[in-house]
C-alpha positions as CSV (number, residue, x, y, z in Angstrom):
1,X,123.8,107.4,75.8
2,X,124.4,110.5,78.0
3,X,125.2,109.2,81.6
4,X,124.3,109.9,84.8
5,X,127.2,111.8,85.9
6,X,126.3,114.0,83.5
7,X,123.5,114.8,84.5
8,X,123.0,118.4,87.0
9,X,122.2,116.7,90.3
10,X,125.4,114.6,90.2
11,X,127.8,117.4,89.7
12,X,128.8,117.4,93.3
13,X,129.8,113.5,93.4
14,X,131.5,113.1,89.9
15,X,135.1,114.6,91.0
16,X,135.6,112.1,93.8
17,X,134.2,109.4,91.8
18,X,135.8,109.8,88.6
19,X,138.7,110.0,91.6
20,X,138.2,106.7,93.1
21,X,137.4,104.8,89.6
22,X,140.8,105.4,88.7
23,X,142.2,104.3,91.7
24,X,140.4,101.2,91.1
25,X,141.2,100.9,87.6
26,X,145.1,101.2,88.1
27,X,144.8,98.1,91.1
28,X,142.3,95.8,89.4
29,X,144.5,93.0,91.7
30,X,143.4,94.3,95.3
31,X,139.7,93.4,96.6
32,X,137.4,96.1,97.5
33,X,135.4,96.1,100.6
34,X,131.9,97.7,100.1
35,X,130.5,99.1,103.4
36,X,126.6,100.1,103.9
37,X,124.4,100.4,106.8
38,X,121.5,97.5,107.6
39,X,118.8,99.4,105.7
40,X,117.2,98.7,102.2
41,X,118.8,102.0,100.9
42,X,122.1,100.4,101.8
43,X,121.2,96.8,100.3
44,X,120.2,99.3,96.9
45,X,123.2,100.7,97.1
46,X,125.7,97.7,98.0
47,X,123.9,95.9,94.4
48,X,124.5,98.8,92.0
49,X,128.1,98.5,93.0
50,X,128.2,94.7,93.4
51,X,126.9,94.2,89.6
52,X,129.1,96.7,88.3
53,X,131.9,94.7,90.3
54,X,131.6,91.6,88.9
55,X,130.7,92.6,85.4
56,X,134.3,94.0,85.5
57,X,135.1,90.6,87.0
58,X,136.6,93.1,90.4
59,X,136.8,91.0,93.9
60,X,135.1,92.4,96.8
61,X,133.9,92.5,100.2
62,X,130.8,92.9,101.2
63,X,130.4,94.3,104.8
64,X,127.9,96.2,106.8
65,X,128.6,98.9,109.3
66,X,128.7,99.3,111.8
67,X,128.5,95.7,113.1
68,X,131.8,94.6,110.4
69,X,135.2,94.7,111.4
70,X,138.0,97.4,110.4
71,X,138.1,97.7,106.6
72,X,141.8,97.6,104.9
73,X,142.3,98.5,101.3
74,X,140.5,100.3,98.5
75,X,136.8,100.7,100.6
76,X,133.5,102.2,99.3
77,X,131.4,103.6,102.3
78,X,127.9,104.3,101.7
79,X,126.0,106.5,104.4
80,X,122.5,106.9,103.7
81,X,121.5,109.2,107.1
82,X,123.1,112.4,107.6
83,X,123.7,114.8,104.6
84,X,127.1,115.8,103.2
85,X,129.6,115.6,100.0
86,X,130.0,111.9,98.6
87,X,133.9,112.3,99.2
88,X,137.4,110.8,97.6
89,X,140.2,110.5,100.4
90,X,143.5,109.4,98.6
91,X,145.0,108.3,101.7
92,X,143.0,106.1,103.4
93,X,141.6,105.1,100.2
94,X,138.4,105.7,101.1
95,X,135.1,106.3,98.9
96,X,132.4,108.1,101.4
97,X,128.9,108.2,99.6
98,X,126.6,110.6,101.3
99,X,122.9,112.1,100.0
100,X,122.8,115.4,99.6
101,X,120.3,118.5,98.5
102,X,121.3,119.0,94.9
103,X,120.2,121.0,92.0
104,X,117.8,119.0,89.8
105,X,116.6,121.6,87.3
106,X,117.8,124.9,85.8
107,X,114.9,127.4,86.1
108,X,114.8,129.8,82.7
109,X,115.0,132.8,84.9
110,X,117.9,131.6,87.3
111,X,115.8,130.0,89.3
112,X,115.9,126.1,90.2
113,X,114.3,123.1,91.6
114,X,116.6,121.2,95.0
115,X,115.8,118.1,95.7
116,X,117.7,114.8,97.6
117,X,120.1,112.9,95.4
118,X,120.2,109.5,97.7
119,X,123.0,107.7,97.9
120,X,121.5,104.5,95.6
121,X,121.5,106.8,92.6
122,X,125.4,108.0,93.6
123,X,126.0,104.1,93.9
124,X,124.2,103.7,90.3
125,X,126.2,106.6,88.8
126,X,129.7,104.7,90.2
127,X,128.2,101.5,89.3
128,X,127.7,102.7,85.7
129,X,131.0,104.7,85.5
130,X,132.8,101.5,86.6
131,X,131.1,98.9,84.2
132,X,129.3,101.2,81.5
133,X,128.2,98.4,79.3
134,X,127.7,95.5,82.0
135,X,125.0,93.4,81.6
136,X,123.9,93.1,85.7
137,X,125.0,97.1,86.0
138,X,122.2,97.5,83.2
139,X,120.0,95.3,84.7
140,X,119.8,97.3,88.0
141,X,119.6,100.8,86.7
142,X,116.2,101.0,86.4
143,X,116.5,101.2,90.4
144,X,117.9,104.3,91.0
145,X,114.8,105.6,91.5
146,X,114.7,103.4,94.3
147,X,116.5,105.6,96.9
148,X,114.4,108.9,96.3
149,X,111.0,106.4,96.3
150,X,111.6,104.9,99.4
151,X,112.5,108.4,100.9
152,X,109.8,110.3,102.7
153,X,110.5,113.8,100.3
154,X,107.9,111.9,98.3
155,X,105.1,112.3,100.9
156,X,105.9,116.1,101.7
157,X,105.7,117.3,98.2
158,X,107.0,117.1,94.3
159,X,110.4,115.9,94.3
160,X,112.6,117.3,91.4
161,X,115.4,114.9,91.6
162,X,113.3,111.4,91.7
163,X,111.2,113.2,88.3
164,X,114.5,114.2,86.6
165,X,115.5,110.8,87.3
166,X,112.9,109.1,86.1
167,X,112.5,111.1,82.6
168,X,116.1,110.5,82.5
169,X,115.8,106.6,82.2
170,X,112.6,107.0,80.3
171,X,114.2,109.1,77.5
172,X,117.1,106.5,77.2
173,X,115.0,103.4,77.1
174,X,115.6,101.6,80.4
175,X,111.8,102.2,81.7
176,X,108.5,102.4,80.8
177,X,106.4,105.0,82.7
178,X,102.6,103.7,82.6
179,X,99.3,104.5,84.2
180,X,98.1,101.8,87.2
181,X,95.5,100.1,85.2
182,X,98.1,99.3,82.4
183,X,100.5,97.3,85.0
184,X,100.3,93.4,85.7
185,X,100.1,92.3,88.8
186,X,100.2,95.4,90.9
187,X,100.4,96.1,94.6
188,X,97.1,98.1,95.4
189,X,97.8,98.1,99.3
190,X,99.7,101.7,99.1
191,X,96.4,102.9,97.8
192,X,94.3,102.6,100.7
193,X,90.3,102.9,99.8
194,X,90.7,101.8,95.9
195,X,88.6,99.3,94.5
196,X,90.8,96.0,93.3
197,X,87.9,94.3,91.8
198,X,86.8,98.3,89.8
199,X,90.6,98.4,89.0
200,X,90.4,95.0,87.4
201,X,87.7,95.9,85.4
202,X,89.2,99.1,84.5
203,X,92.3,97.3,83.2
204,X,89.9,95.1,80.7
205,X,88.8,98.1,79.6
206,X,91.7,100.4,79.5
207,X,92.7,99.7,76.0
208,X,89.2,100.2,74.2
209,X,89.1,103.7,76.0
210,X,90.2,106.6,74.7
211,X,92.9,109.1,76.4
212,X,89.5,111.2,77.9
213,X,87.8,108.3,79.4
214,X,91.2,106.9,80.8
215,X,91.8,110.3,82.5
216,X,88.3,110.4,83.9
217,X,87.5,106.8,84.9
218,X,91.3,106.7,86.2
219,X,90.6,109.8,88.5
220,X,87.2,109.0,89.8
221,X,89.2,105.6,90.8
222,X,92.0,107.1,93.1
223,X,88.9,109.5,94.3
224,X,89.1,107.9,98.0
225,X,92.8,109.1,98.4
226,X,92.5,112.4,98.1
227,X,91.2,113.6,101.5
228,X,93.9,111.1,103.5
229,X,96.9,112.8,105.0
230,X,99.1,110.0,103.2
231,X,100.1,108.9,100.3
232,X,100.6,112.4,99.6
233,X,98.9,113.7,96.5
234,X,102.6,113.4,95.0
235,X,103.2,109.9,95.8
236,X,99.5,109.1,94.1
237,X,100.1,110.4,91.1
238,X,103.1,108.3,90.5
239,X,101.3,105.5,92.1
240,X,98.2,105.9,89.5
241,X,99.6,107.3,86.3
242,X,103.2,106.7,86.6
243,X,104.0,103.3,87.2
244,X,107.6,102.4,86.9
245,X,108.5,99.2,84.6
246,X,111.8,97.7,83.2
247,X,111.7,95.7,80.1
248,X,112.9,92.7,82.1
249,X,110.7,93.4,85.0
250,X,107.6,90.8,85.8
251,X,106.4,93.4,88.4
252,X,106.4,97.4,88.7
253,X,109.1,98.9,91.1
254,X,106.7,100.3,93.9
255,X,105.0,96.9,93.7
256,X,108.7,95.3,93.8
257,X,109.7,98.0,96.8
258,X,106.7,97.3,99.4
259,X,106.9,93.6,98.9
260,X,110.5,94.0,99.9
261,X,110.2,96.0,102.5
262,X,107.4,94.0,104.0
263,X,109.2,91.0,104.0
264,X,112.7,93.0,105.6
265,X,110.4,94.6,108.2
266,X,109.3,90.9,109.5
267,X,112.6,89.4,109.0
268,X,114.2,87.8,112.0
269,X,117.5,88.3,110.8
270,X,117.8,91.5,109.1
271,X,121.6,91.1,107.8
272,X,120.6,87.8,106.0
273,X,117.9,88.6,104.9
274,X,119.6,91.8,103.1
275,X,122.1,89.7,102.3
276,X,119.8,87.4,99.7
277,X,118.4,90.5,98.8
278,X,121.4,91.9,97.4
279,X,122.2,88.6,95.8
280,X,118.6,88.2,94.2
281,X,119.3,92.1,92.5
282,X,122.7,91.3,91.2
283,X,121.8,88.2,89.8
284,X,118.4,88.8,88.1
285,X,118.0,92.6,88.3
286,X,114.9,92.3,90.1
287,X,113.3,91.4,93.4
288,X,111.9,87.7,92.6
């Protein structure tokens, strides 16, 4: 299975991770502190590497910046704000993840498509590099879409990055990528304006239809969205036709995603809240 530092948006990270693998793979002894800011990006992002940690059986810290204390030893830092190179610095030790603008596609007359590599797919592609056949690392990687979805680049226009992404994991078997009315349980709230009780009785329906009628009865139902600022037309067209499932998965991962960040933006204590979040991912793969 090709991997996801092989892939053309992550050929600005792989030198410093491949860098800081092998520092952690000649001092297995040491714990590592993992570092990332109070967000959901940074809960993402802490879980990739936490699963890929204790598949390889790795201690760790788990910190969050920048309300933690000074870090000492072999640290992963995971910035999810500001732009720059996910960086290796042999001396402090230090692993710096950053998103960054990257080159998802090769155009066949030199041209290409940019788009935002977030830091939860970097954290996937270390995750992956550090524990390539780990159960919880596998688990998880259906998520590293989840950085680019919960981004806005999705509400301005096409982005290349979360697409390449998402063939990517289709093409090697960790997703399914289904139409709305073909998805149990799903969170209809993002879709302002549908129907629930027409998309119920299109799901009935949907499999005695052929691929006309499903294209038709499935566009006359997202009909209300298109004159509303947001969800952008992007965002609705993976909302309606491309639904993102893991084989494991109970629920869909935009359905998973706004239940979670409902419940964080209530929460009266963030950090513990992201806390049993993290837990929850690295321990079933999913949001439960």
């Amino acid at each position: 299975m090709t991997s996801l530092l092989e892939m053309e948006a992550f050929a600005g990270p792989v030198d410093a991770i491949e860098a800081a693998v092998s520092n952690i793979d000649a001092d297995t002894t040491s714990s590592l502190t993992v570092i990332a800011p109070l967000t959901l990006s940074g809960a993402f992002s802490h879980a990739m590497i936490e699963a890929a940690l204790v598949d390889r059986g790795l201690t760790y810290n788990r910190r969050f910046h920048p309300h933690d204390p000074v870090h000492h030893g072999t640290t992963i830092l995971i910035e999810d704000q500001d732009e720059g190179p996910t960086v290796w610095d042999s001396q402090s030790l230090i692993l710096t993840i950053r998103p960054a603008t990257v080159l998802a596609l090769a155009g066949h007359r030199g041209d290409g498509r940019h788009g935002r590599l977030s830091p939860v797919a970097i954290a996937a592609a270390l995750a992956e590099r550090i524990a390539p056949d780990g159960d919880r690392t596998s688990r998880l990687r259906p998520f590293v879409l989840a950085g680019n979805w919960m981004h806005d680049a999705l509400d301005q226009a096409y982005d290349p990055v979360y697409t390449r992404l998402r063939d990517y994991l289709q093409e090697v078997g960790c997703i399914d990528v289904r139409a709305l009315p073909e998805i149990p349980d799903p969170e209809v709230s993002m879709l302002p304006g549908v129907d629930a009780f027409a998309l119920e009785s299109l799901h009935l329906a949907w499999s005695s239809m052929d691929q006309e009628d499903r294209a038709r009865a499935l566009s006359n139902l997202l009909l209300p969205l298109i004159p509303l600022d947001l969800p952008s037309t992007p965002r609705v067209e993976e909302l309606g036709w491309h639904r993102i499932i893991a084989p494991s998965w109970s629920r869909d991962m935009a359905s998973q995603i706004h239940d979670i960040g409902q419940s964080f933006h209530s929460a009266d204590n963030e950090r513990l809240f992201l806390s049993r979040l993290i837990d929850s991912l690295v321990r079933d793969g999913m949001h439960i």
